[in-house]
C-alpha positions, 0 to 999 in steps of 0.5 A, spaced: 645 117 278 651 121 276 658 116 274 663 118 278 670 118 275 675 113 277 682 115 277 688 110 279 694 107 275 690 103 272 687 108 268 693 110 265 693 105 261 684 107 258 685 114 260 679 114 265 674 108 268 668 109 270 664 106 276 657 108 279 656 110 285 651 106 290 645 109 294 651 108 300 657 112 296 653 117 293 656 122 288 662 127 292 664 133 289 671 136 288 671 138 297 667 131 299 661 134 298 654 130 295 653 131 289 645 132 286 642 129 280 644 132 273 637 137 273 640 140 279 647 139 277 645 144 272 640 148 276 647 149 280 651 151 276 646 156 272 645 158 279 654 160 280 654 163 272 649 167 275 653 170 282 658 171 277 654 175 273 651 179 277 658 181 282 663 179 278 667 183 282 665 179 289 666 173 285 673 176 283 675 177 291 673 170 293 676 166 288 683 169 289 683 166 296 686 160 298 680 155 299 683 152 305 682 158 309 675 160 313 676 166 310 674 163 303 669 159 306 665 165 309 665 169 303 663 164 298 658 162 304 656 170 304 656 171 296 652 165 295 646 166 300 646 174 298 644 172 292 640 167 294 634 171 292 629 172 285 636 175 281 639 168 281 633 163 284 627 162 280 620 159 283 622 159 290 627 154 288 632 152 293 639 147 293 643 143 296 649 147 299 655 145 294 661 149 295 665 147 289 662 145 284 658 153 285 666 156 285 667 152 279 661 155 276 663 162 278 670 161 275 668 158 269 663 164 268 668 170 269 673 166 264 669 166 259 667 173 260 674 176 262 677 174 257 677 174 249 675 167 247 680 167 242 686 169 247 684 163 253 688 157 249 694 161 250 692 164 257 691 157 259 696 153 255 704 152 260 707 159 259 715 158 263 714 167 262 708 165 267 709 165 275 710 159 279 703 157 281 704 153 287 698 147 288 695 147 294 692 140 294 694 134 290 687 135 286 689 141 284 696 140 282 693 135 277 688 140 275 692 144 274 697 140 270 691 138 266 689 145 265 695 148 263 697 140 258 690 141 255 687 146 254 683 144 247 680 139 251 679 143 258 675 149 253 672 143 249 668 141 257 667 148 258 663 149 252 658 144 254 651 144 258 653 140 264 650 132 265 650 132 258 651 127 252 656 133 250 659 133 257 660 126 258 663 125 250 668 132 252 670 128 259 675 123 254 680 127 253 680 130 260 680 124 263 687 122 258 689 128 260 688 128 268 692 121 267 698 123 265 698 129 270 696 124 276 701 122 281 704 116 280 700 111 286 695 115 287 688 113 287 683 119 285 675 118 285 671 125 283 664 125 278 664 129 272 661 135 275 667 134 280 672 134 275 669 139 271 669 145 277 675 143 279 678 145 272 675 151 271 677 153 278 685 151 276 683 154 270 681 160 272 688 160 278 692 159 271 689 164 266 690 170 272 697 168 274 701 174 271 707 173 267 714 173 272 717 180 273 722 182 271 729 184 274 
C-alpha cells in the first residue's frame, strides 16, 4: 500500500515521516480523494501525460483556472472522459476518478514539453522580477514555496517513474524542503503521488507567471 507523508513540526527536525495508512485510512490525494495501489498510480498518471499530450491546448485552459471553482471541476471532469477512449486508455481499461493527481500528471507533462528542459531550473527557481503568485490554499502555499526553494529537488521527483524506488528515494529532499516551506503549527498529511501532484500543479502556476510589468 502506499505511505502516506506526514508533515508536522515535528518533521522539521527529520524533514519527513513516514507512516502507513490502515485499510480504514487509506492513502488520500492532495483534494482528499483515494488513492489507488502504485500500478495504477502509474496507469493514472500515464493516462494525464496522455490528455496533455494529445489536447495540450484544453489541458492549458484548465490548468489556468482556479481549482476551487465548479468551472475548473467541469472542465477537468470533461477533458477526462473526452478522452476516455482507446487514444489514452488501452485494453478496456478503467480508473478510479482521481482529479488531482490527474491535473498533476497533466501539469508535469506540459512543463516538460512547453519548455527547454535546460531553462525549468531558472523558470521555477524564486525570481522578485516574477508576479505575485497569490496561494489559493495552505497546500498550495507550501507547494509553491517548495517549487520555487527547490527546484533541483522538484525536477529530480519529476524525472522519475511514479511508485518508485527512484521516487521514494527523490522525495528526501522534497520532503526537507516542504518542512521548511511548511507553516509553523500545521499538521499536513498527504502520500507520495499527492505531494507529487500538488508540486507539479504549483509548479506549472510558477513556470507560467509572467514577469511583473513594467510601468
Amino acid at each position: 500500500m502506499m505511505r502516506a507523508m506526514l508533515l508536522s513540526a515535528a518533521a522539521l527536525i527529520s524533514g519527513m515521516a513516514f507512516g502507513t495508512p490502515s485499510a480504514a485510512d487509506p492513502a488520500r490525494g492532495a483534494h482528499g480523494e483515494y488513492v489507488p495501489d502504485p500500478f495504477e498510480v502509474q496507469a493514472i498518471h500515464n493516462f494525464g501525460a496522455c490528455i496533455a499530450d494529445t489536447t495540450p491546448e484544453g489541458a492549458r485552459r484548465v490548468l489556468a483556472l482556479d481549482f476551487r471553482s465548479s468551472e475548473y471541476k467541469k472542465s477537468l471532469h470533461s477533458l477526462v472522459y473526452g478522452h476516455d477512449d482507446s487514444r489514452c486508455l488501452l485494453g478496456g481499461w478503467r480508473y478510479k476518478f482521481s482529479p488531482s493527481l490527474i491535473a498533476g500528471a497533466m501539469a508535469e507533462a506540459l512543463l516538460k514539453s512547453d519548455i527547454k528542459k535546460e531553462e525549468l531550473p531558472k523558470r521555477l527557481a524564486y525570481d522578485p522580477a516574477r508576479a505575485p503568485i497569490q496561494a489559493r490554499s495552505d497546500l498550495e502555499k507550501m507547494a509553491l514555496c517548495t517549487v520555487m526553494q527547490a527546484p533541483g529537488a522538484t525536477l529530480s521527483l519529476f524525472a522519475t517513474e511514479p511508485a518508485t524506488g527512484a521516487e521514494q528515494a527523490a522525495m528526501k529532499p522534497v520532503g526537507d524542503a516542504l518542512s521548511n516551506c511548511l507553516q509553523k503549527g500545521t499538521q499536513v498529511t498527504l502520500n507520495g503521488p499527492g505531494v507529487r501532484s500538488l508540486l507539479a500543479l504549483a509548479a506549472w502556476r510558477v513556470a507560467t507567471t509572467p514577469e511583473k510589468a513594467v510601468p
